[in-house]
N, C-alpha and C positions, 0 to 999 in steps of 0.2 A: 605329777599333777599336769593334767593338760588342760589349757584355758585358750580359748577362742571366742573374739570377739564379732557381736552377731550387728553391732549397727547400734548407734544413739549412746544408751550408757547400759547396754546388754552384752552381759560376757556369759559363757557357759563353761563354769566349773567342772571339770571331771576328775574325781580321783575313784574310789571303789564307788563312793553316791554321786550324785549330778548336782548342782547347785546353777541355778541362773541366777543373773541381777536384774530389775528394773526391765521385763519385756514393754517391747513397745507395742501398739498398737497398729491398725492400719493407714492411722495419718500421718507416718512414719516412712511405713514398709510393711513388707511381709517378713512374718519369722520364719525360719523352716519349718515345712510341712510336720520333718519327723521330729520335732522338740522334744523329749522329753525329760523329766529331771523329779527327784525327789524332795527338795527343796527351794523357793524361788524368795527373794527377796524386793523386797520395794521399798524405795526410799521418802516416796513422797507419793500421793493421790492424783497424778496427773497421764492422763492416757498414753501420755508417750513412756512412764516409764511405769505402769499397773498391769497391763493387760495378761494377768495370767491366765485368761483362758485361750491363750495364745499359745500354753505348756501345757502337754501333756503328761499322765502319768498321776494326775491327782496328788502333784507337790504340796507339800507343808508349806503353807505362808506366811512369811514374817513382816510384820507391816509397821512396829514399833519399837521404845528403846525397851531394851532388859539384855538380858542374859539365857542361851535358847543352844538346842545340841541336835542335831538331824545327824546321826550315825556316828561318820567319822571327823565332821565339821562341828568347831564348837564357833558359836557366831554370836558378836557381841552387838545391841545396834543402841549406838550415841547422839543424842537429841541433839538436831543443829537446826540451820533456819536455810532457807532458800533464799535470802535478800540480808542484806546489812542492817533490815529495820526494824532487828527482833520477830521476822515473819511478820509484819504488818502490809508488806507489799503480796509476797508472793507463797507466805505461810511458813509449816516445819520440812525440815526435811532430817532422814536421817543416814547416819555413817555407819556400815557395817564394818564390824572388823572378824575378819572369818582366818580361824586359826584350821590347818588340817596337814597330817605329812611332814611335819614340824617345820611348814613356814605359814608367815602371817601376812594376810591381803588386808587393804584398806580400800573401801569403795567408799565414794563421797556422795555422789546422788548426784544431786541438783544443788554444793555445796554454794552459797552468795556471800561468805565472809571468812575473813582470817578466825583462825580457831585458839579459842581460849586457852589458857593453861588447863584451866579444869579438864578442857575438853580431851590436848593434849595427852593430859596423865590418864584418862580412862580407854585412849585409843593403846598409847603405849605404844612401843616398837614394832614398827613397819618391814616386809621384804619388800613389797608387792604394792604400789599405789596407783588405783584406779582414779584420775581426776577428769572434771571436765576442764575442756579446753578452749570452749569455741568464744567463750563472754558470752555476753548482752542477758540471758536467763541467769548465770551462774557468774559465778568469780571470769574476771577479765584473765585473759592471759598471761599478762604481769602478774594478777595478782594470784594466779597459778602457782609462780613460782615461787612465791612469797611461801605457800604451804608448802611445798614438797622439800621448802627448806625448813620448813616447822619441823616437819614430819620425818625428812632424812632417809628415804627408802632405796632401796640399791636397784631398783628398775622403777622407771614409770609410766603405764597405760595411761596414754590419753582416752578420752573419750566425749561423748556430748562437741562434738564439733564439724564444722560442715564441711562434706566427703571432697576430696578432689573426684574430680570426672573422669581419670582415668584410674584410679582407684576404686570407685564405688559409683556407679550410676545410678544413684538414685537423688530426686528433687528437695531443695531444699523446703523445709516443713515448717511454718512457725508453732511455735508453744502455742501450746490448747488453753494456757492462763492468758492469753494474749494473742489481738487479731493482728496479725503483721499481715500485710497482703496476701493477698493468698499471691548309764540307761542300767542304769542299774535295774534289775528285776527287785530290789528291797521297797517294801512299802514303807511311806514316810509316817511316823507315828507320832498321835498328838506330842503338845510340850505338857509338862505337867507345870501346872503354875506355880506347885511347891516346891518340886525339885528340880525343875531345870530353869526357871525363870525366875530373873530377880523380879522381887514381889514388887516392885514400883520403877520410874521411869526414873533415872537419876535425876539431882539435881544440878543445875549449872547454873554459876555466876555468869555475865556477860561483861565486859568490857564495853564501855562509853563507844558504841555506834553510831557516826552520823545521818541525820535523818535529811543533810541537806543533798541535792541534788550535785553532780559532781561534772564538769562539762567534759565532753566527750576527747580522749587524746590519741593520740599515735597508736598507742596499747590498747586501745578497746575497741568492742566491735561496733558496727554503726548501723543505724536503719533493721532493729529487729533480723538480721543476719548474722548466722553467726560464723565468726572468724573461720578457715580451715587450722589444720595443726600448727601450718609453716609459723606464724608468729609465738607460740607456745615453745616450739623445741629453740626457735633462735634462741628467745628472754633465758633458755634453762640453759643453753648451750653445751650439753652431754652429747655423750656418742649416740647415733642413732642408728636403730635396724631393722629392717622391715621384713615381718613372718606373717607366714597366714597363720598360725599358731604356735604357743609357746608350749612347750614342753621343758617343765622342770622341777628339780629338784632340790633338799637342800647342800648335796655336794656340788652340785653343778653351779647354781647362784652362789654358794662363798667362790668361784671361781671366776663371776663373772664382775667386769667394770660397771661400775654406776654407767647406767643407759635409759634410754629410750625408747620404748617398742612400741612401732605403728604395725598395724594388723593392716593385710589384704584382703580383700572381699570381691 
C-alpha cells in the first residue's frame, strides 16, 4: 500500500485501486493536475474537503455513513459531528474506516470531539490513523491525543494543520464555514444498496457535550489559525519521521514502533 499526502486532510490511497480522502479545493491549493483515483471519499460538505471534480477518472463517491466496497477496499463510514455541539455549530462529519491488503486506516475528517463508545466499537481496531491536528475547526491538539489514545493505532497521519514554510509553501486558508481574515485502469462500479450498503446510517448515543464556550489555553489554537503539527507530536510525544510517502505493508508495520508520520510536499 502506498499512501501520499496531497495537503489539508487529502491522502491518496494506492493499492491495485486508487482511493482519495477529502480533495480540496482551490481556496486551499491546487491538486495534481494528473489525479486520478477510482474512489474518493468526503467527510463533510465543505470545499476544502468535497472538491471532487478536482479527481479524475470518474471515482465512486462516498459522502455518508453505511457500509460500501470499491474493489479491493472495503470502506466503513461512521456518523460523527464537526464540533462538540452535536453539529449545531459546524454540522456532521463523517469517519472512514477503509480496510484493504489486510490493514486498517482510520480517517476522521473534520473530527470536533472525543468519540463515543458506540463510536469506538463500530470503528474497531485501527493500524493507520489519519487525524487532524491543527485545532480551532477540529479537535485541539491536546485533544488529538486524547483519541489516538481512544483509538491505539501503531502510526499516526497528522493532517488538517498549518504547513511549516519550509515544508509546504503554501498560505494559510481559513475554513469556508467561517470568515477568518483573509490509476488504476478499473472503472469504479455503483454500490448496490442491497448488497454492499448497510441499509441505514447507524445509530449513535452521544455522551453529555458541552455547549459552554471553553477559554482559549496553551493547547489550542488562537485567532482562526490553525496550529502547525509541532504542538500535536510534542502532547503525543512518539517517534517521529518524515517521508514524502509511505509505503507499507502488513509485515513491515508489525515491525514497526508506534510513530508519527509527517509527509513532505
Amino acid at each position: 500500500m502506498n499512501i501520499k499526502w496531497l495537503g489539508q486532510s487529502c491522502f491518496k490511497i494506492k493499492c491495485q485501486t486508487t482511493l482519495v480522502t477529502d480533495p480540496y479545493g482551490p481556496m486551499v491549493g491546487k491538486l495534481p493536475s494528473d489525479l486520478t483515483a477510482d474512489a474518493v471519499t468526503v467527510s463533510h460538505n465543505h470545499g476544502d474537503h468535497n472538491y471532487v471534480k478536482g479527481v479524475s477518472g470518474q471515482p465512486q463517491v462516498l459522502d455518508q455513513a453505511g457500509h460500501f466496497n470499491v474493489n479491493e477496499f472495503d470502506i466503513k463510514g461512521v456518523a460523527a459531528f464537526h464540533d462538540n455541539q452535536l453539529g449545531q455549530k459546524r454540522g456532521a462529519d463523517i469517519v472512514y474506516v477503509i480496510r484493504a491488503e489486510n490493514l486498517t486506516l482510520c480517517h476522521l475528517g473534520d473530527l470536533g470531539h472525543a468519540l463515543t463508545k458506540d463510536q469506538l466499537a463500530e470503528i474497531g481496531p485501527v493500524d493507520i490513523l489519519m487525524i487532524p491536528a491543527g485545532g480551532f475547526f477540529t479537535i485541539e491538539p491536546n485533544e488529538a491525543v486524547e483519541v489516538v489514545n481512544q483509538i491505539q493505532p501503531k502510526l499516526v497521519l497528522p493532517m488538517h494543520y498549518q504547513p511549516k514554510k519550509s515544508l509546504i509553501p503554501s498560505p494559510l486558508v481559513p475554513h469556508p464555514s467561517i470568515a477568518v481574515g483573509q490509476r488504476s485502469s478499473w472503472s469504479a462500479r455503483p454500490v448496490s444498496d442491497h448488497a454492499q450498503r448497510s441499509p441505514a446510517t447507524p445509530s449513535i448515543s452521544f455522551r453529555a457535550l458541552t455547549n459552554q464556550s471553553v477559554p482559549l489555553t496553551q493547547h489550542q489554537s488562537k485567532d482562526g489559525v490553525l496550529a502547525t503539527v509541532d504542538k500535536f507530536t510534542q502532547f503525543l510525544g512518539w517517534e517521529v519521521n518524515e517521508v514524502d510517502e509511505l509505503v507499507v505493508d502488513r509485515a513491515k508495520l508489525d515491525l514497526m514502533p508506534r510513530q508519527t508520520v509527517i509527509f513532505k510536499r
